[in-house]
C-alpha positions as CSV (number, residue, x, y, z in Angstrom):
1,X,53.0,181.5,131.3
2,X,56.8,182.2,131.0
3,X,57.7,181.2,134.4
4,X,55.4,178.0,134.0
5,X,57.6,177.4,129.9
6,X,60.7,177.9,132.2
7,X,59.7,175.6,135.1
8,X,58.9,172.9,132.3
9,X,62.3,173.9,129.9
10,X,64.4,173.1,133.2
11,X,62.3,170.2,134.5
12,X,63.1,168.3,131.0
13,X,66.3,169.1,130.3
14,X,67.3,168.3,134.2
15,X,64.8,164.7,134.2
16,X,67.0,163.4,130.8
17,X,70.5,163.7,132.1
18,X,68.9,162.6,135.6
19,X,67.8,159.3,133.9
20,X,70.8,159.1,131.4
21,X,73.6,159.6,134.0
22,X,75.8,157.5,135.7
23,X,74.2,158.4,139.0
24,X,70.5,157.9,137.8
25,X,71.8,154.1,136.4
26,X,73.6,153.8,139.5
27,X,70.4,154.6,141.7
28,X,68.4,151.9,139.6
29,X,71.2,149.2,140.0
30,X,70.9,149.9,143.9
31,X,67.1,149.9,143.8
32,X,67.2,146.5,142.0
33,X,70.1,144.6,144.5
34,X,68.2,145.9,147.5
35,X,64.7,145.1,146.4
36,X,66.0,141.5,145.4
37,X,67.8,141.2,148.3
38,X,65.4,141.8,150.6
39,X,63.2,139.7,148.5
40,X,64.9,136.7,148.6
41,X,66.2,137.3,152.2
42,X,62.4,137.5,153.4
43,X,60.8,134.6,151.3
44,X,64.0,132.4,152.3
45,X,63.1,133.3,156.3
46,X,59.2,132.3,155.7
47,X,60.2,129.1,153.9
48,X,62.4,128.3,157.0
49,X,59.5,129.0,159.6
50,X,57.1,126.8,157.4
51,X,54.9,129.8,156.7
52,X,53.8,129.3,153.7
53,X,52.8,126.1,155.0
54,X,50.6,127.3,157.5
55,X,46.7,128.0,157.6
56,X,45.4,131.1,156.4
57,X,44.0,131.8,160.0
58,X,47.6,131.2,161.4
59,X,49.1,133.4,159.2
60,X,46.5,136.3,159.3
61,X,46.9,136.2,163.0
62,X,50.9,136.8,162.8
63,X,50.1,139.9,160.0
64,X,47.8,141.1,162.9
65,X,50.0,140.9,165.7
66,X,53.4,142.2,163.6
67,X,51.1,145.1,162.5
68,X,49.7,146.1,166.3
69,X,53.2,146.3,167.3
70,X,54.1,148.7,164.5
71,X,51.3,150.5,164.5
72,X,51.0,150.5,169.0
73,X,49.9,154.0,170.3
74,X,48.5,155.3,167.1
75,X,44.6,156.3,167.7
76,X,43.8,154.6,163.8
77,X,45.7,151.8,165.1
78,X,42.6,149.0,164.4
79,X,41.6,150.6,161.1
80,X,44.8,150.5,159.7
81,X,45.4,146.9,160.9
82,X,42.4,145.5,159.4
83,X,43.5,147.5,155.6
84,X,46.6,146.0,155.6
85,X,46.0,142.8,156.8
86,X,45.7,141.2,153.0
87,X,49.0,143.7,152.2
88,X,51.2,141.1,150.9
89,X,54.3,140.8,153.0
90,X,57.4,141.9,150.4
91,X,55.1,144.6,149.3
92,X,55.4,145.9,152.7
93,X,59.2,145.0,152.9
94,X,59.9,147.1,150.5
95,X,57.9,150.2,150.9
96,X,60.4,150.3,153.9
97,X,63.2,150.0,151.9
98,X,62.1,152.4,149.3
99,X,61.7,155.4,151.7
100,X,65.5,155.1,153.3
101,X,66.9,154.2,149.8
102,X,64.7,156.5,148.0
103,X,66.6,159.5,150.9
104,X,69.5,158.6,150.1
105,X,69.4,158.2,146.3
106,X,67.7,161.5,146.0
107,X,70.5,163.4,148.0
108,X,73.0,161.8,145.9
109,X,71.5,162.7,142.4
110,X,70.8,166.1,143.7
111,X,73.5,167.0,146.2
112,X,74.7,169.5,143.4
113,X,72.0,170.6,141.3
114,X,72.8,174.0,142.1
115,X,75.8,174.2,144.0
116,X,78.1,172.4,141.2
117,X,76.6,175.6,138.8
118,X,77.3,177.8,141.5
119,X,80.9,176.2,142.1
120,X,82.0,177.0,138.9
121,X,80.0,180.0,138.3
122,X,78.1,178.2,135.1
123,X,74.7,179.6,137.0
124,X,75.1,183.4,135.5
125,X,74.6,181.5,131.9
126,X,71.5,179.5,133.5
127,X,70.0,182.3,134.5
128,X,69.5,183.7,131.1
129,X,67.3,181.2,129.9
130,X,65.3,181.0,133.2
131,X,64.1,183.5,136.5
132,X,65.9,181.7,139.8
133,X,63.1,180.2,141.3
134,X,62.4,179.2,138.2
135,X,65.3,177.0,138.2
136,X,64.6,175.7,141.7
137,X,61.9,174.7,141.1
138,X,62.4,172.8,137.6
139,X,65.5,171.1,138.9
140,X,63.2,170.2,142.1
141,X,60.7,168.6,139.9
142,X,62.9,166.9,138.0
143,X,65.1,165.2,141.1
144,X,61.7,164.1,142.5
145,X,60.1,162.9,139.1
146,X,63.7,160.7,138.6
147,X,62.9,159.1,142.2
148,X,59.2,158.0,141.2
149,X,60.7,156.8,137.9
150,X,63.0,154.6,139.1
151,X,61.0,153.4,142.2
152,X,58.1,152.3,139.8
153,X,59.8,150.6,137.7
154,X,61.9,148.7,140.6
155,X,58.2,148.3,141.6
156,X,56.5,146.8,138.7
157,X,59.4,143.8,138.7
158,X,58.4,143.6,141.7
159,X,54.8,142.9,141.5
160,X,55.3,141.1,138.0
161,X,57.4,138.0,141.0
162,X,55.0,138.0,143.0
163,X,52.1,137.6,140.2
164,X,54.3,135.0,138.7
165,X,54.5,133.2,142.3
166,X,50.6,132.9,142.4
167,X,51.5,133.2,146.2
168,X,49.4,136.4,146.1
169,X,46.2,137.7,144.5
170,X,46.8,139.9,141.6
171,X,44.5,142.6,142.8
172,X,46.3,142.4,146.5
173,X,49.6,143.0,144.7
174,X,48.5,146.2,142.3
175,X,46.0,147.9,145.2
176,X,48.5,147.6,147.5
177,X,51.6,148.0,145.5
178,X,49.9,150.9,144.0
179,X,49.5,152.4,147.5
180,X,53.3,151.7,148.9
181,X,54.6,153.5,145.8
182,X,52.3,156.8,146.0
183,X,53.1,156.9,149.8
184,X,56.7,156.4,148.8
185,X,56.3,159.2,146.2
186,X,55.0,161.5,148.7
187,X,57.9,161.3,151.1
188,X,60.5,161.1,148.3
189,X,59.2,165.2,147.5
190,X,60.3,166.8,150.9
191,X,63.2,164.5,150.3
192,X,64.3,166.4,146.9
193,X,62.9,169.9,148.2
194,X,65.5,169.4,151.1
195,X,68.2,168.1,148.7
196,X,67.6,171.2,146.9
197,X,67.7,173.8,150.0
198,X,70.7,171.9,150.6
199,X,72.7,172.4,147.5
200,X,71.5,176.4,147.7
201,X,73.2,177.0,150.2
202,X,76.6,176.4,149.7
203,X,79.4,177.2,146.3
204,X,81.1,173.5,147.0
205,X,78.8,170.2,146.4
206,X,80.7,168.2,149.5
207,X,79.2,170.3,152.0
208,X,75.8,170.5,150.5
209,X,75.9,167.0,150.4
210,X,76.6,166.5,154.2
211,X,74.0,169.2,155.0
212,X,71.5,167.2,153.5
213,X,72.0,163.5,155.2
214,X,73.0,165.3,158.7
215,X,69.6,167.3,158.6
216,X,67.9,163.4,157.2
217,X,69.6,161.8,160.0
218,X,68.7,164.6,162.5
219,X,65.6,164.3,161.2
220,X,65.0,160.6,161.7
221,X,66.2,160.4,165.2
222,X,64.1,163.0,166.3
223,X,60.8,161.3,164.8
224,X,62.1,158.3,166.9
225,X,63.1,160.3,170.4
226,X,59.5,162.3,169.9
227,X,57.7,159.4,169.4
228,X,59.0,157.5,172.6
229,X,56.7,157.1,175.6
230,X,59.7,159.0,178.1
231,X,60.1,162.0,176.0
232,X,59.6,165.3,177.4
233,X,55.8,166.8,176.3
234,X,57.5,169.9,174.5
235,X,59.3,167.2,172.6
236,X,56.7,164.7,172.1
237,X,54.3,168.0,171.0
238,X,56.8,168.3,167.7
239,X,56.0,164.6,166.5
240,X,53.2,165.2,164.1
241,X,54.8,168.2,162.5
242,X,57.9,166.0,161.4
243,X,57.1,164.5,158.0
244,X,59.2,161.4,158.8
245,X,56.5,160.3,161.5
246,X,53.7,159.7,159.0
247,X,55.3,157.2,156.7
248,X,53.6,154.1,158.1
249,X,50.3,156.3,158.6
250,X,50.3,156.7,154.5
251,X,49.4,153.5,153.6
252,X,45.8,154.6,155.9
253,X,42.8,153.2,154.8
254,X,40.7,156.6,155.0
255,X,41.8,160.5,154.6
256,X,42.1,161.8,157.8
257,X,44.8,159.0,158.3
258,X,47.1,159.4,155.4
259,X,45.8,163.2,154.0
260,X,47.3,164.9,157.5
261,X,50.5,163.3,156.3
262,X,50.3,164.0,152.9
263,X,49.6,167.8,154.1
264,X,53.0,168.0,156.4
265,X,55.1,167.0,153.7
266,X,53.8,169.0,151.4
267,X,54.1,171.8,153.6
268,X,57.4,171.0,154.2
269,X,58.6,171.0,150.7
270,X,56.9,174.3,150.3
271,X,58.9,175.3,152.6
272,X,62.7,174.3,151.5
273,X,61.9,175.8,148.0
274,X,60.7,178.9,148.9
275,X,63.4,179.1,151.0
276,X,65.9,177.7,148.5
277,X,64.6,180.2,146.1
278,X,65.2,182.9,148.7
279,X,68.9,182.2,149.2
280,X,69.7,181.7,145.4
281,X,67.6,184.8,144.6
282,X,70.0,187.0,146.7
283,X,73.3,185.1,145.7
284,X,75.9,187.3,144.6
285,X,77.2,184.9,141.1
């Protein structure tokens, strides 16, 4: 029970001057101009292509074929097509834009969560009120609660334009906004567990904060080099365990499509706090 009142003491005192900060405004502002923005970029391109304009049958048949290239080489490939098929265009939009934003929000809000307190030697006084991994953990929480805050509420305007448009059905816009959002949610947690391995292992914020978009980038390209047809097996044997190559497989229709994913990045997050714990545990402050 104290390490559980120490995880929670730390998670709320780190969530409100997350939220109330410059940086935690800052991240919502950039939420908001990019979702609009790619809002208004998106519907301005299908008002130019008449698509709105179009028969239902011609316009499911461009969702299908748009979806069977993303989703080409993937076994679940069919089921998946057919679940998002009535997945309302901007609602897919910007699931994509919430998972790189949502990166690189997180990595800014978080960069020194510890290694600003271990900078200037302010962690010997944190460390009184709570154990170490304690604190990783709190701060962890609270860095990934501040990303599903902010991406739900950039969310519901969201929906609330696309209700207003009656270009959509209602129920299309929550089931599936709902879905974007959780899947978003799910990746945005290895993204703060990384953020806070990151800022563990280092005394100045700067280099914490380049440790955490190279490994993001590194990440990212090799999702896209294991995924290629020309890759080498050994390479191509590594794809599944990256948690960047399930993002489009979390909006699946059934379990064994979206919990496998769910499972690697949850692993992985395990993984960079216990770690992260590790390395501040045996920190000399």
């Amino acid at each position: 029970m104290q390490v559980l009142s120490e995880v929670l003491l730390t998670f709320a005192r780190e969530l409100k001057r997350t939220l109330r900060s410059a940086k935690g405004l800052g991240g919502l502002a950039l939420f908001l101009i990019g979702g609009a923005g790619v809002a208004i970029t998106l519907f301005s391109a299908l008002d130019r292509a008449h698509y709105w304009q179009a028969e239902a049958e011609s316009r499911n048949a461009l969702r299908r074929q748009a979806l069977s290239a993303m989703y080409e080489g993937d076994v679940h490939k069919d089921a998946i097509v057919e679940y998002l098929i009535k997945a309302p265009e901007p609602v897919l939009a910007f699931y994509q834009l919430a998972a790189f934003f949502l990166a690189m929000i997180t990595v800014v809000w978080g960069f020194d969560t510890i290694a600003g307190d271990v900078q200037h030697r302010t962690i010997r006084y944190v460390t009184l009120r709570a154990r170490r991994p304690s604190l990783v953990i709190g701060r962890w929480l609270a860095l990934w609660v501040s990303g599903l805050v902010v991406t739900l509420l950039v969310s519901l305007i969201l929906w609330a334009g696309l209700a207003s448009n009656n270009v959509f059905p209602i129920g299309d816009v929550v089931r599936y906004g709902l879905r974007t959002w959780v899947a978003a949610g799910t990746l945005g947690a290895w993204y703060a567990a990384l953020t806070v391995l990151a800022s563990s292992l280092f005394r100045t914020p700067v280099l914490a904060l380049l440790t955490a978009n190279g490994a993001i980038t590194t990440l990212f390209f090799l999702r896209h080099l294991s995924g290629a047809s020309w890759a080498p097996s050994w390479l191509r044997a590594v794809h599944d365990a990256l948690p960047g190559s399930w993002d489009d497989r979390l909006l699946g229709p059934d379990f064994a499509q979206w919990g496998a994913g769910t499972g690697v990045c949850l692993l992985w997050t395990a993984a960079a706090l216990f770690a992260a714990s590790a390395v501040l545990s045996k920190r000399d402050v």
